[in-house]
GUKOL-879144 format. One line per 4 residues: number of its first residue (from 1); their letters; for each residue z negated, y, x negated of N, C-alpha, C, O. Coordinates in nm, 4 decimals, m for minus. Last residue first. Layout:
! GUKOL-879144
NUM = a = Z:Y:X:Z:Y:X:Z:Y:X:Z:Y:X; ...
//
This chain:
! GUKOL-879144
84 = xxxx = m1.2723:0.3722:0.6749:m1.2612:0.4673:0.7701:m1.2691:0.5591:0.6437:m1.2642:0.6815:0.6559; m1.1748:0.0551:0.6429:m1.0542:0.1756:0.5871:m1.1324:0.2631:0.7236:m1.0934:0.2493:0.8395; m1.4365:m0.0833:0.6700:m1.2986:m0.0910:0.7733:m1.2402:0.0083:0.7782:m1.2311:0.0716:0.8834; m1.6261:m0.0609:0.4696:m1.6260:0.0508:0.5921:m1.4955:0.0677:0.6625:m1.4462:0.1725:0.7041
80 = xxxx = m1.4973:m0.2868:0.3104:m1.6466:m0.2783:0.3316:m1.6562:m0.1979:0.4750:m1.6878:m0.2563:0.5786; m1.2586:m0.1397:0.2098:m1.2322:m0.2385:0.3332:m1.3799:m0.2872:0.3863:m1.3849:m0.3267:0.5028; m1.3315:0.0625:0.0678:m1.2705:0.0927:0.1939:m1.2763:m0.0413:0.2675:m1.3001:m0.0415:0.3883; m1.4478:m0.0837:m0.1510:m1.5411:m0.0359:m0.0787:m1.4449:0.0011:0.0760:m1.4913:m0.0337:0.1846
76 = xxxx = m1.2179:m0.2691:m0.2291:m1.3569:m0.3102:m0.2083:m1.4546:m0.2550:m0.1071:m1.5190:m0.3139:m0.0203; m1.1117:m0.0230:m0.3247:m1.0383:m0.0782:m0.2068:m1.1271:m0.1795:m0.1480:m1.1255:m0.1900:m0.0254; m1.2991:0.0442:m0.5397:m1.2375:0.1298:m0.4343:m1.1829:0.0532:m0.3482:m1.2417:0.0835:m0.2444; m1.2712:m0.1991:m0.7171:m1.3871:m0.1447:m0.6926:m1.3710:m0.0463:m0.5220:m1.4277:m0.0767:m0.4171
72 = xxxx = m1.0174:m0.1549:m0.7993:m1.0468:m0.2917:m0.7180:m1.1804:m0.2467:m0.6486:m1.1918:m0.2599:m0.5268; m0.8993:0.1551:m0.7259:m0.8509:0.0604:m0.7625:m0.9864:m0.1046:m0.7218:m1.0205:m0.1310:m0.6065; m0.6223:0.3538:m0.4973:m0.7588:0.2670:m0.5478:m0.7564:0.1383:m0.6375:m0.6714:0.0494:m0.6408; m0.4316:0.5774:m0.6639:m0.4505:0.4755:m0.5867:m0.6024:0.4206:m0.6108:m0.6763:0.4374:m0.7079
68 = xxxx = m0.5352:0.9702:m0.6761:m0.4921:0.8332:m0.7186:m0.5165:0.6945:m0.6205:m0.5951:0.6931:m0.5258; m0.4182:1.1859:m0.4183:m0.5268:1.1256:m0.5561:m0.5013:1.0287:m0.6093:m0.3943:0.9883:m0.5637; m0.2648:1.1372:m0.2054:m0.3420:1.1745:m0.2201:m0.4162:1.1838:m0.3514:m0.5326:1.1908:m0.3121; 0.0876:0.9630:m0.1012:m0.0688:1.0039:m0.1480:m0.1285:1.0751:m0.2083:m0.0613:1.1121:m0.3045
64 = xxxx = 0.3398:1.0369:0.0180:0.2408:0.9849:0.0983:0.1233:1.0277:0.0010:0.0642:1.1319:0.0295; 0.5559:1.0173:m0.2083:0.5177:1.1397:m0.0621:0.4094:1.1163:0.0454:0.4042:1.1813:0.1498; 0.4821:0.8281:m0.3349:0.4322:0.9194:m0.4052:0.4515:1.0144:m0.2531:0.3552:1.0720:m0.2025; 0.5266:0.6131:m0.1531:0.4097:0.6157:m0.1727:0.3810:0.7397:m0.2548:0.2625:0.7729:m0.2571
60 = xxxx = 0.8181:0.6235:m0.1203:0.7227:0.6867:m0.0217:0.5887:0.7003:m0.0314:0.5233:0.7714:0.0449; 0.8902:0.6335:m0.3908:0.8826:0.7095:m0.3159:0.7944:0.7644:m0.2039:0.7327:0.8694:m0.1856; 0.8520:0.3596:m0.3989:0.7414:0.4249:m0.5142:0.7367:0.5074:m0.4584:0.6220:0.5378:m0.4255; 1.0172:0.2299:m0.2019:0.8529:0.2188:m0.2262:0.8053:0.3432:m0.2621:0.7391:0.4205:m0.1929
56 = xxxx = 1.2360:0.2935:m0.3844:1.2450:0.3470:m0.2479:1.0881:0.3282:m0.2090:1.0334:0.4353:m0.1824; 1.2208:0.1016:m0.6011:1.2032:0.2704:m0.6386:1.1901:0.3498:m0.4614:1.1326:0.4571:m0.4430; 1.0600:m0.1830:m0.5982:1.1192:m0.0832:m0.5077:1.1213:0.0325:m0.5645:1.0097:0.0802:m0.5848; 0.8477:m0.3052:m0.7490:0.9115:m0.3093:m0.8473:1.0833:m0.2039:m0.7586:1.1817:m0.1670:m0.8227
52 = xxxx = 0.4909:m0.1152:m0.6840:0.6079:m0.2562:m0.6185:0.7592:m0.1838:m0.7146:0.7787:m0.0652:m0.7415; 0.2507:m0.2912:m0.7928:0.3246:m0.1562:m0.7341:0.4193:m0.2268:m0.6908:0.4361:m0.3463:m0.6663; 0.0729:m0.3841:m0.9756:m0.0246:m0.3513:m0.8114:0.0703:m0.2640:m0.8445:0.0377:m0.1649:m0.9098; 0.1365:m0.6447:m1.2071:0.0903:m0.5269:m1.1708:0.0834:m0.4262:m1.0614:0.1108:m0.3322:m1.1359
48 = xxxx = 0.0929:m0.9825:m1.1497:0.1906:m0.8544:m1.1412:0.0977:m0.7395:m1.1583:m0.0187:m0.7496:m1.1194; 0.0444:m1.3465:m1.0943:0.0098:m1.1669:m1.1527:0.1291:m1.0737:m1.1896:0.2341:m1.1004:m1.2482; 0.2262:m1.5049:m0.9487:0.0550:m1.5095:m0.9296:0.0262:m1.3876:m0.9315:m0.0071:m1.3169:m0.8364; 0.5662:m1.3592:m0.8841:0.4420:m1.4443:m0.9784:0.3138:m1.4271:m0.9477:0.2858:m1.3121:m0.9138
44 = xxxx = 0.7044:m1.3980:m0.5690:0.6520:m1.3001:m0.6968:0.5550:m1.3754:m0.7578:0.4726:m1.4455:m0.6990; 0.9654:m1.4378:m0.3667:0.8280:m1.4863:m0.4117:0.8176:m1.4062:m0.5437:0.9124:m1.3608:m0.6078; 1.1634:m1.1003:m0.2746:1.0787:m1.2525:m0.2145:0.9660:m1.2857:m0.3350:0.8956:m1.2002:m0.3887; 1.1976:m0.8350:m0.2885:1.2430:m0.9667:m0.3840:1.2145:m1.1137:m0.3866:1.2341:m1.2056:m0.4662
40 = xxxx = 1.2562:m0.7546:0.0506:1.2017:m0.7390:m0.0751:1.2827:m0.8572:m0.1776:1.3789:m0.9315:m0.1578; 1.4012:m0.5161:0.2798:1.4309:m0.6339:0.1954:1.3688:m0.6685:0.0977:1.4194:m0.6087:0.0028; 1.1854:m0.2441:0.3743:1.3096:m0.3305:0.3307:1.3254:m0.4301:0.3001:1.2119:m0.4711:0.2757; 1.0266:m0.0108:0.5875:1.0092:m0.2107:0.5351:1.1791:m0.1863:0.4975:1.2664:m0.1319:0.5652
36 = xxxx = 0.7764:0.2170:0.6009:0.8638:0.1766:0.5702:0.9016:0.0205:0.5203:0.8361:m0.0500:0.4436; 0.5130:0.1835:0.8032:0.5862:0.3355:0.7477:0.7119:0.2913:0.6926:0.7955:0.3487:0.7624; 0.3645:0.0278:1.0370:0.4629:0.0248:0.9240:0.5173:0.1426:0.8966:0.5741:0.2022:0.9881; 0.0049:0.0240:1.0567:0.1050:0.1122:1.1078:0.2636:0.0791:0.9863:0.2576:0.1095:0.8672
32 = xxxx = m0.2772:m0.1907:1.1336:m0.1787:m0.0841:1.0679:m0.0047:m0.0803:1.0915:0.0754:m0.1645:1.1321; m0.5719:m0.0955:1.3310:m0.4778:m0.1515:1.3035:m0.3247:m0.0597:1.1463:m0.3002:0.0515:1.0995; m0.7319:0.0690:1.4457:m0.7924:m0.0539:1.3880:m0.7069:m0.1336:1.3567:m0.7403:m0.2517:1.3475; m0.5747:0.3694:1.3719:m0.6641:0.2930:1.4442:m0.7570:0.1362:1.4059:m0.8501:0.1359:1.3253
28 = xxxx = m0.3403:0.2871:1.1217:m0.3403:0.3897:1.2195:m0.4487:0.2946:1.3669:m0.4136:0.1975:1.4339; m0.3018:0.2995:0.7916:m0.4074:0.2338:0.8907:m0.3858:0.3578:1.0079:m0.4058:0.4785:0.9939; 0.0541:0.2117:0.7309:m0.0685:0.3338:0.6993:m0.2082:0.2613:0.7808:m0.1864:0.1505:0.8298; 0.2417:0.0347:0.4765:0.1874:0.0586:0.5822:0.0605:0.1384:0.5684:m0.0153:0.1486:0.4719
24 = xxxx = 0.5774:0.0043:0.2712:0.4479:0.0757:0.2895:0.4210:0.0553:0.4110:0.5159:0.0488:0.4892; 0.7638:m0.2666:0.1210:0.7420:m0.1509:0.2080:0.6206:m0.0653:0.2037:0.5588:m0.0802:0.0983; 0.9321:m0.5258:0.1331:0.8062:m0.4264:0.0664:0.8545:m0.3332:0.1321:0.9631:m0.3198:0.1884; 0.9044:m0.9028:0.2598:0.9656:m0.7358:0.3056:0.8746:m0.6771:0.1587:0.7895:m0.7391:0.0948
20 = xxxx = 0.9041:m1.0872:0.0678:1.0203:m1.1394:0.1568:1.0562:m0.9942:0.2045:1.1707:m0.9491:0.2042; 0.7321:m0.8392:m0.1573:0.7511:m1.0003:m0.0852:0.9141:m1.0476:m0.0168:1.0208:m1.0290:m0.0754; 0.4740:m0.5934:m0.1033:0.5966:m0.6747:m0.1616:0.6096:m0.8202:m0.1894:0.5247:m0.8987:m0.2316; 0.3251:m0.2806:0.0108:0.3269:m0.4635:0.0172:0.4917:m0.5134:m0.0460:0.5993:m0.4588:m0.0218
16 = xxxx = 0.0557:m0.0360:m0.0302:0.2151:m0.0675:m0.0160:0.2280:m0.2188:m0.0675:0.1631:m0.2687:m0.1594; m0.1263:0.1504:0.2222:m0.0874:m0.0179:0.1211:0.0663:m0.0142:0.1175:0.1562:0.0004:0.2004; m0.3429:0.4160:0.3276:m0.2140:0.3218:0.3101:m0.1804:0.2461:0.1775:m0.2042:0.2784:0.0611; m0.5907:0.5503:0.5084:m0.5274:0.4765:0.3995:m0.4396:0.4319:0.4363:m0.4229:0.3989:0.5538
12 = xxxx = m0.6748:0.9329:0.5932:m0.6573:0.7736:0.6448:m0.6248:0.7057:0.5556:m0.6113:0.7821:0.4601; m0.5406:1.2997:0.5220:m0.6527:1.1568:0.5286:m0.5852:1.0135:0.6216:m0.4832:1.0033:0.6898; m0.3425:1.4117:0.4628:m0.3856:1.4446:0.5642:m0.5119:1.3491:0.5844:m0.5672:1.3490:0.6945; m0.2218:1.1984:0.2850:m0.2522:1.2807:0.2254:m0.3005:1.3232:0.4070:m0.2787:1.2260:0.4793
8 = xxxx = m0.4492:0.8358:0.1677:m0.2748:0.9508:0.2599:m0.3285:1.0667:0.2508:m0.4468:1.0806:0.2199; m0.5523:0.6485:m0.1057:m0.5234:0.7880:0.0385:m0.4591:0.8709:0.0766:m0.4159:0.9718:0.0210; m0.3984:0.3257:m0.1194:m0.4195:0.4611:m0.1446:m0.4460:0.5292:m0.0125:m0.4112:0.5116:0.1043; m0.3011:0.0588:m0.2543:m0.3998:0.0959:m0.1877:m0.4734:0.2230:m0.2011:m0.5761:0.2398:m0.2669
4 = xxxx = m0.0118:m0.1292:m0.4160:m0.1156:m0.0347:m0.4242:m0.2260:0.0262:m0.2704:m0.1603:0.0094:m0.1677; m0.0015:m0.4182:m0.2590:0.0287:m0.3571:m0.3893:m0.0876:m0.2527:m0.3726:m0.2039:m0.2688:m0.3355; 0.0136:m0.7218:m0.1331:m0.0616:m0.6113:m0.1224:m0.0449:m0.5612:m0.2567:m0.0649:m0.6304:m0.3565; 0.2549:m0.9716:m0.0353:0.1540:m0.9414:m0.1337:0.1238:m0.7929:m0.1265:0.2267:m0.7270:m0.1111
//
């Protein structure tokens, strides 16, 4: 499951995901890039709130971003212009 959706700091985007793994990935090219994977909590309810319940996550996502995360509207539009 896809958590938060943010801008890296040097530019480009990154997602942080939670599940069977959470972790963070960056978009590196037309593809994406794993920055960090652990063990996650496996299945997760329908609704959650867009983070991941990882303090090791939160981390890398606070040393990673930029401004605030996106939110539905914003990640809408990055994936519109294929996270450029």
């Amino acid at each position: 499951r896809s958590g938060l959706s943010f801008r890296r700091k040097g530019g480009g985007w990154c997602r942080s995901f939670d599940g069977q793994v959470a972790g963070v990935a960056c978009r590196e090219g037309a593809g994406w890039q794993v920055q960090q994977a652990l063990p996650g909590a496996g299945a997760t309810p329908a609704y959650r709130q867009a983070s991941s319940s990882d303090v090791r996550v939160m981390a890398t996502v606070e040393a990673l971003i930029d401004g605030a995360p996106l939110d539905a509207a914003g990640e809408e539009s990055a994936r519109a212009a294929g996270w450029r």
